[in-house]
C-alpha positions, 0 to 999 in steps of 0.5 A, a space after each residue: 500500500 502507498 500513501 499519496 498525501 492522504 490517499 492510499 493505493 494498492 501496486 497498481 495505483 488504485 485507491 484502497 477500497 474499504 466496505 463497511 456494513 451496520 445491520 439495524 433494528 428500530 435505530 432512529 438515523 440520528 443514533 447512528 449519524 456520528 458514526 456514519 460520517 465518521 465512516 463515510 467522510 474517510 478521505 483515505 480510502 475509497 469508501 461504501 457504506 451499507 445500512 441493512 435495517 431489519 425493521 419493521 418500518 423503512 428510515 430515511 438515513 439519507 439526511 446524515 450522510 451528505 456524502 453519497 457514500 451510504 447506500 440503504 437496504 431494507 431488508 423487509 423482516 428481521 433476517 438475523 445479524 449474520 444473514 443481515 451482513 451477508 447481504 452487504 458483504 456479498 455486494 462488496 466482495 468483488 469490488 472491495 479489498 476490505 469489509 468492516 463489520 461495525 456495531 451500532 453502537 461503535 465509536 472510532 476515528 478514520 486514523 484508527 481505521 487507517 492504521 488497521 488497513 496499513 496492518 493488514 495491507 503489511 501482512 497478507 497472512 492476516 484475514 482478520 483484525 480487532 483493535 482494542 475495545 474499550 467502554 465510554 470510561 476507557 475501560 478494556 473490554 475483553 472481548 478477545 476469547 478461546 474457543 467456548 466449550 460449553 461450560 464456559 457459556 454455562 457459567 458465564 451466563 447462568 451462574 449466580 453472582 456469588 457463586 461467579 468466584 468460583 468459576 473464576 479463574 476459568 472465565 478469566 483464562 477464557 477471557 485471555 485476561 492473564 494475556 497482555 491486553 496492550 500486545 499484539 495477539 493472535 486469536 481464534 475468538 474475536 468480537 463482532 461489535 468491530 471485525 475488519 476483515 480481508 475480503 480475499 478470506 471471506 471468499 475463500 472460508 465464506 460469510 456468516 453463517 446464517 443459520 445463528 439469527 444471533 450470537 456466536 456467528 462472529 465466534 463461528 467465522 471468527 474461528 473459519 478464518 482462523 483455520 486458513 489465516 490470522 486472527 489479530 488483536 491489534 491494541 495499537 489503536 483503540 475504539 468505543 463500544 457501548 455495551 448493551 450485554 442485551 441477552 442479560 436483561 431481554 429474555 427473547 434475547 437470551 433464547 436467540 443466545 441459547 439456540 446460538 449456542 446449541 447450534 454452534 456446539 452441534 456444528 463444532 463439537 459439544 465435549 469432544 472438540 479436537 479443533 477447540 483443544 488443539 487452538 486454546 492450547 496453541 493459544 493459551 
């Protein structure tokens, strides 16, 4: 990638193109305006934007984007997160060499995102790219992970609060918290609040899978990727995440989740999982 001025290209001299995709449910435009100027007047790159909304009702986002550079899809029923995404995603792949997979709920900046592209652009290797996450307060999230076994979802979402003690220590060795939260990783389990991804991996290990409506298909493409190429935590820059953790407070919510799980257990393995092993132990 070379940078003229502010513009980077790839060896050919063309502009980087870089596709994003937020998926919306019941959003007012206005939410979501810092966040889609943000992205839209990113003058690095060549840049699309799609807004996939899963209402019931069509928005008109057209009044926080001055750009041009937003292209709106109504999905006409909630078709799920992952399915939802896909539809953008598969737009973008034959144009784009980049696609990011944001939250609603995300803050960043365009040089944070410059840098994770000139990361990516160095190394061919990588398929997948999280930066650090923090909350309003500046406090980490930790949002890198191993691979779930089904305990650690047991646990972690079901057990009382006075028992949480005794779980843990094992919650934190899934939350790769004993790892240094200020390094460069390599991770098999990364979030989908922020997923910038090579489009040459999706092509190759595929998209979502749209059989999880919600929950866990970011674990599940997280892992494809990680099966072909690398996953990278990349704390070097830092983004906002406004948390909901809205399956702990909404019980339509929490049975997306466990159906989420059950089907990500009987795709991957419930307690036989060679694969889960062999990736946490490489990366303990």
């Amino acid at each position: 990638m070379r940078k003229i001025g502010l513009i980077f290209t790839n060896i050919s001299g063309e502009m980087i193109k870089l596709s994003a995709s937020i998926v919306v449910y019941k959003h007012k435009p206005l939410e979501l305006s810092k966040l889609i100027q943000e992205f839209c007047q990113i003058s690095a790159f060549e840049v699309k934007l799609f807004v996939v909304d899963n209402s019931p009702f069509q928005s008109d986002f057209s009044a926080v984007d001055s750009t041009g550079k937003l292209e709106y899809i109504f999905a006409g029923s909630n078709l799920g997160y992952g399915k939802a995404h896909n539809i953008a995603i598969q737009r973008s792949l034959q144009d784009s060499q980049y696609h990011l997979v944001l939250n609603p709920d995300i803050e960043f900046n365009a040089e944070a995102l410059v840098k994770l592209i000139q990361y990516l652009d160095s190394h061919p290797n990588v398929g997948l790219i999280m930066p650090k996450i923090t909350y309003p307060d500046g406090e980490t999230q930790y949002l890198c992970k191993q691979l779930p076994g089904p305990s650690d979802l047991i646990f972690r979402r079901f057990v009382p609060g006075f028992l949480k003690g005794i779980m843990e220590k094992r919650m934190n060795q899934y939350e790769l918290k004993h790892r240094d939260y200020n390094q460069i990783m390599q991770v098999a389990n990364l979030s989908g609040c922020f997923m910038l991804m090579r489009c040459d991996a999706l092509k190759y290990t595929g998209l979502f899978d749209e059989g999880f409506f919600m929950y866990l298909e970011d674990t599940d493409l997280s892992r494809r990727i990680n099966q072909q190429y690398q996953t990278i935590y990349y704390p070097e820059v830092s983004i906002v995440h406004h948390y909901q953790k809205g399956s702990y407070k909404n019980p339509k919510l929490l049975w997306y989740h466990i159906n989420s799980a059950i089907r990500y257990f009987n795709k991957w393995g419930w307690f036989f999982d060679p694969g889960r092993k062999t990736i946490n132990q490489v990366m303990p």
